[in-house]
Z-matrix of the N, CA and C atoms (Angstrom, degrees):
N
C 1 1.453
C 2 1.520 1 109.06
N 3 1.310 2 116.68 1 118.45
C 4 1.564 3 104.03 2 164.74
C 5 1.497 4 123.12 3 -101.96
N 6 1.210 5 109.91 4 147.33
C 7 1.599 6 116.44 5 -171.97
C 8 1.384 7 126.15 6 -115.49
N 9 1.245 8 111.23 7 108.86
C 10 1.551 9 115.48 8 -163.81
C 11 1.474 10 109.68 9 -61.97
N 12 1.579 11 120.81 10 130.59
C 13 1.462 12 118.36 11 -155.42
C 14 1.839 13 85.89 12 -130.03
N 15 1.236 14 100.04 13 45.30
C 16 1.156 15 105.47 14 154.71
C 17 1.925 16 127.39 15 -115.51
N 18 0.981 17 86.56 16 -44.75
C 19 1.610 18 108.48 17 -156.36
C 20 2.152 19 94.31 18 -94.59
N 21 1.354 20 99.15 19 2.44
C 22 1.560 21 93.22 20 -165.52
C 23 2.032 22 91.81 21 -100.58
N 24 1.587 23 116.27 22 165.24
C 25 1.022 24 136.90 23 -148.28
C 26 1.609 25 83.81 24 -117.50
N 27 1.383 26 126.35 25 94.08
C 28 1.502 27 145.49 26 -162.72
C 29 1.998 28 100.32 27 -91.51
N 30 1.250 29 100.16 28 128.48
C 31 1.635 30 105.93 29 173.24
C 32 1.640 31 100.80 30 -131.76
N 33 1.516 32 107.23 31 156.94
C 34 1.585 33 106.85 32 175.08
C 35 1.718 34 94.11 33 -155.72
N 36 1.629 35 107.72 34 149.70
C 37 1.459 36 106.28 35 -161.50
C 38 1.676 37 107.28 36 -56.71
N 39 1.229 38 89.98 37 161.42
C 40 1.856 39 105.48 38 178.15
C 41 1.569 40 104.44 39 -83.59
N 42 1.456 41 108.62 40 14.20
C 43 1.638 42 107.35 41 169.60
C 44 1.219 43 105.78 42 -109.01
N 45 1.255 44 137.64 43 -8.61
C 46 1.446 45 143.47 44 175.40
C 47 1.585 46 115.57 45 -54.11
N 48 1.243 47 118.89 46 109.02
C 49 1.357 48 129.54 47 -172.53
C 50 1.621 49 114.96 48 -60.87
N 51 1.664 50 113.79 49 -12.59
C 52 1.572 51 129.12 50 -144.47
C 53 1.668 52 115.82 51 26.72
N 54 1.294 53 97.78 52 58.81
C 55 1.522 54 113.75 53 157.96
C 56 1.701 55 110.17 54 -83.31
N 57 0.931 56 114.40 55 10.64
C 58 1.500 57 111.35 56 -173.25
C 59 1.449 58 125.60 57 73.47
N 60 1.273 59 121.79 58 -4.11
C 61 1.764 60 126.73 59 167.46
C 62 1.451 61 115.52 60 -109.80
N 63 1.691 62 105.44 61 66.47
C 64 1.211 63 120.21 62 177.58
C 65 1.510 64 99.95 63 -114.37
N 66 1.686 65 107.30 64 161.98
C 67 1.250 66 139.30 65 150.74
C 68 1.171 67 115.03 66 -89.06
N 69 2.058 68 122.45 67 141.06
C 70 1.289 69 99.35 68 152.38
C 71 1.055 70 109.58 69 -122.85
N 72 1.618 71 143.63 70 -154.40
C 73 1.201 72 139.47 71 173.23
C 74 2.177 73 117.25 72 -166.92
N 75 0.760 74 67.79 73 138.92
C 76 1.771 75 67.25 74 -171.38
C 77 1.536 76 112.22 75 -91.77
N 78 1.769 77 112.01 76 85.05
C 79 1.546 78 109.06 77 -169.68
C 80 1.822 79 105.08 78 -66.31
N 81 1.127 80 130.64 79 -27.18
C 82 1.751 81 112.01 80 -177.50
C 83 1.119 82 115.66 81 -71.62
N 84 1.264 83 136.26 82 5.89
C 85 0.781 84 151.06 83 168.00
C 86 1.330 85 106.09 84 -71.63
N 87 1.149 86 130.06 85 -68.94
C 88 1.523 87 132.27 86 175.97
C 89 1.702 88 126.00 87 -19.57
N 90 1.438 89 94.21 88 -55.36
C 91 1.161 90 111.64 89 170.31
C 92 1.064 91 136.44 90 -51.77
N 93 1.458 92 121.06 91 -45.52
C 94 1.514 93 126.42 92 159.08
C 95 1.698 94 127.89 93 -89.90
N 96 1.169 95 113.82 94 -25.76
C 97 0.985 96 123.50 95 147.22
C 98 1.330 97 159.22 96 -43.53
N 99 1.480 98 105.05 97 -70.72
C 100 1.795 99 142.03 98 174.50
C 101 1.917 100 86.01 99 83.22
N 102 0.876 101 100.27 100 35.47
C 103 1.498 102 107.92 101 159.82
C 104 1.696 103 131.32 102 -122.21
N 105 1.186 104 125.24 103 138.63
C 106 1.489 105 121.75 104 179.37
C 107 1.565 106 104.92 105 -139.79
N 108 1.701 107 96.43 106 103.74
C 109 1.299 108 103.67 107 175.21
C 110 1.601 109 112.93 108 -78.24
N 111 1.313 110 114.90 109 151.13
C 112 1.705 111 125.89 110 -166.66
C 113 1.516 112 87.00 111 -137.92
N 114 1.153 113 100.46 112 150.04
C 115 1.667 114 125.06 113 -177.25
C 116 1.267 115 117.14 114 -152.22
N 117 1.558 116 131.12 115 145.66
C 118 1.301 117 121.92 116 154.04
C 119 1.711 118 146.58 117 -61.63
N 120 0.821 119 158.24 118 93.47
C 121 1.594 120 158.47 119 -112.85
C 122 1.384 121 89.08 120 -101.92
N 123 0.683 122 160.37 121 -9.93
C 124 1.536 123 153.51 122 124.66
C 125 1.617 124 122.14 123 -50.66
N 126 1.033 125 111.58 124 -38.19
C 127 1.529 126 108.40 125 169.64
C 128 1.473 127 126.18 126 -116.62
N 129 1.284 128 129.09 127 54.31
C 130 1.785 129 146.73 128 -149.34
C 131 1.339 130 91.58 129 -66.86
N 132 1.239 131 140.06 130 -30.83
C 133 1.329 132 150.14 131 -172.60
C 134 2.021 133 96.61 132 -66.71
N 135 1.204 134 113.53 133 -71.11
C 136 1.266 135 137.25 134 -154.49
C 137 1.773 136 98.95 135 -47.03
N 138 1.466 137 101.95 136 -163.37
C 139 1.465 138 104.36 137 168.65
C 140 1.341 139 124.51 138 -87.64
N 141 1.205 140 111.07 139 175.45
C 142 1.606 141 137.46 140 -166.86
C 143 1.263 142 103.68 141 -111.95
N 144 1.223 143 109.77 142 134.12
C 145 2.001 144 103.31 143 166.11
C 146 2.332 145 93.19 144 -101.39
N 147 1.280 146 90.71 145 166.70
C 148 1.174 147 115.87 146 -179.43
C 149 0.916 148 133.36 147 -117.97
N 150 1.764 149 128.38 148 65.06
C 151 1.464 150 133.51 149 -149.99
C 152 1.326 151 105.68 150 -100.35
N 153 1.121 152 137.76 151 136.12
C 154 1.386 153 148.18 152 177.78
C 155 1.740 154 105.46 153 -48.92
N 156 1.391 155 101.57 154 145.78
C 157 1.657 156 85.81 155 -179.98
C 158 1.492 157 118.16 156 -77.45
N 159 1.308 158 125.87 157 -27.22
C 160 1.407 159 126.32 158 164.99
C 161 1.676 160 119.17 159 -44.82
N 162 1.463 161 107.96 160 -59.86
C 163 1.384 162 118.85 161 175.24
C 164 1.663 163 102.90 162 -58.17
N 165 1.304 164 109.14 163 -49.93
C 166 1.721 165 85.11 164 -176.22
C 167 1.736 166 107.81 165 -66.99
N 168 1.194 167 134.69 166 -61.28
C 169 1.674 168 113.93 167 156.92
C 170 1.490 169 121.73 168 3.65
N 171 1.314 170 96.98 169 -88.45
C 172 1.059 171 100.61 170 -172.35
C 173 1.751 172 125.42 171 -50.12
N 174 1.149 173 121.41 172 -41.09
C 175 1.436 174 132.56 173 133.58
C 176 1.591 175 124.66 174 -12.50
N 177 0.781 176 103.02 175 -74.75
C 178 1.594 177 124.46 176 175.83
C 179 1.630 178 116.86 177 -55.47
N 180 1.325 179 102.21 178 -31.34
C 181 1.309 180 117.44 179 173.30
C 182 1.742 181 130.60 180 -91.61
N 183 1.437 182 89.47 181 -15.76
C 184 1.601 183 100.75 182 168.84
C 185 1.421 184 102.05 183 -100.59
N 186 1.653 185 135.76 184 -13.17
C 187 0.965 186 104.86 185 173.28
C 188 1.876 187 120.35 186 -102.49
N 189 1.241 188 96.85 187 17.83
C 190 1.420 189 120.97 188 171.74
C 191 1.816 190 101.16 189 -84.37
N 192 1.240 191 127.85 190 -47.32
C 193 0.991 192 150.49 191 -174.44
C 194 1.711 193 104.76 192 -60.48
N 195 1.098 194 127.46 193 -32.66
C 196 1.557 195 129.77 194 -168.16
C 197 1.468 196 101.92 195 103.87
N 198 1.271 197 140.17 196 -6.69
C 199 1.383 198 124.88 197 -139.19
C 200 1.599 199 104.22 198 -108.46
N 201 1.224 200 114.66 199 21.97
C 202 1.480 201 141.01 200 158.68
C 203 1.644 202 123.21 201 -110.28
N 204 1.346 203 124.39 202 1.32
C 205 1.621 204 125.58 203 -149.24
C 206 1.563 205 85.92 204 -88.68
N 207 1.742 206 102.62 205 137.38
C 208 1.624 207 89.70 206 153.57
C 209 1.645 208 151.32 207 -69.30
N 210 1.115 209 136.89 208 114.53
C 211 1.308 210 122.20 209 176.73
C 212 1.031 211 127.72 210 -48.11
């Protein structure tokens, strides 16, 4: 599926320092969709990945969880 990462309504967490090693992701999308496009915030131009909205949840929720932290 490709996802036009133009025309979509881009969010990135409110913990993001804007050091430039952000994600973003277009949550209204979800909604009509069951899609959640993710992008790099350095390259807004570039591509989109296309993560299911469950999987991104679930995602989101393990890294709320610690279960991403580095050792």
């Amino acid at each position: 599926m490709t996802t036009e990462t133009t025309t979509q309504q881009w969010a990135k967490s409110s913990y993001s320092d804007n050091g430039g090693s952000c994600v973003e992701w277009a949550p209204r999308t979800a909604s009509t969709t069951g899609i959640v496009p993710v992008r790099d915030s350095k390259n807004p131009g570039g591509p989109a990945l296309a993560v299911a909205a469950e999987a991104f949840t679930s995602f989101v929720a393990g890294v709320k969880a610690g279960g991403f932290d580095a050792t």
